[in-house]
C-alpha positions, 0 to 999 in steps of 0.5 A: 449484496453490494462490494465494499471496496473501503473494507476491502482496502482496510483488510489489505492493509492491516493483514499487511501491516501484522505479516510486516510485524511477524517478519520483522520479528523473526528477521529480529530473532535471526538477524543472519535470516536474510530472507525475512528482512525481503518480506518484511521490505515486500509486506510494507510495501504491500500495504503501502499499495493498499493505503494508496489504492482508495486515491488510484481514480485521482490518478486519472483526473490529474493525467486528463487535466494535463498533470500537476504544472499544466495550472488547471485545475481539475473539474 
């Protein structure tokens, strides 16, 4: 059995996004719950991250080219 990493990424970031809605509920319902609001700020970053994670491989290929201003373009 072969990992699918694309599932893997997609699994991170809808269980991310519906734990962002349920802190966003009950920060919404207790405004003075301060806590809920850092988990919810925590749980969109979160899955920020995981749409980021299919694109971390390009981060090599642009630092080997020698980055963005170098004008080369990567191979």
């Amino acid at each position: 059995m072969k990992l699918d990493f694309f599932t893997l990424y997609i699994t991170i970031v809808l269980l991310s996004f519906a734990l962002a809605a349920i802190w966003a509920a009950i920060a919404w319902q207790h405004r003075t719950f301060r806590v809920a609001r850092l988990w919810f700020t925590a749980c969109l970053l979160i899955a920020a991250g995981g749409i980021l994670l299919p694109f971390q491989h390009a981060s090599r290929v642009i630092v080997k080219s020698g980055g963005w201003r170098s004008g080369r373009i990567p191979v």
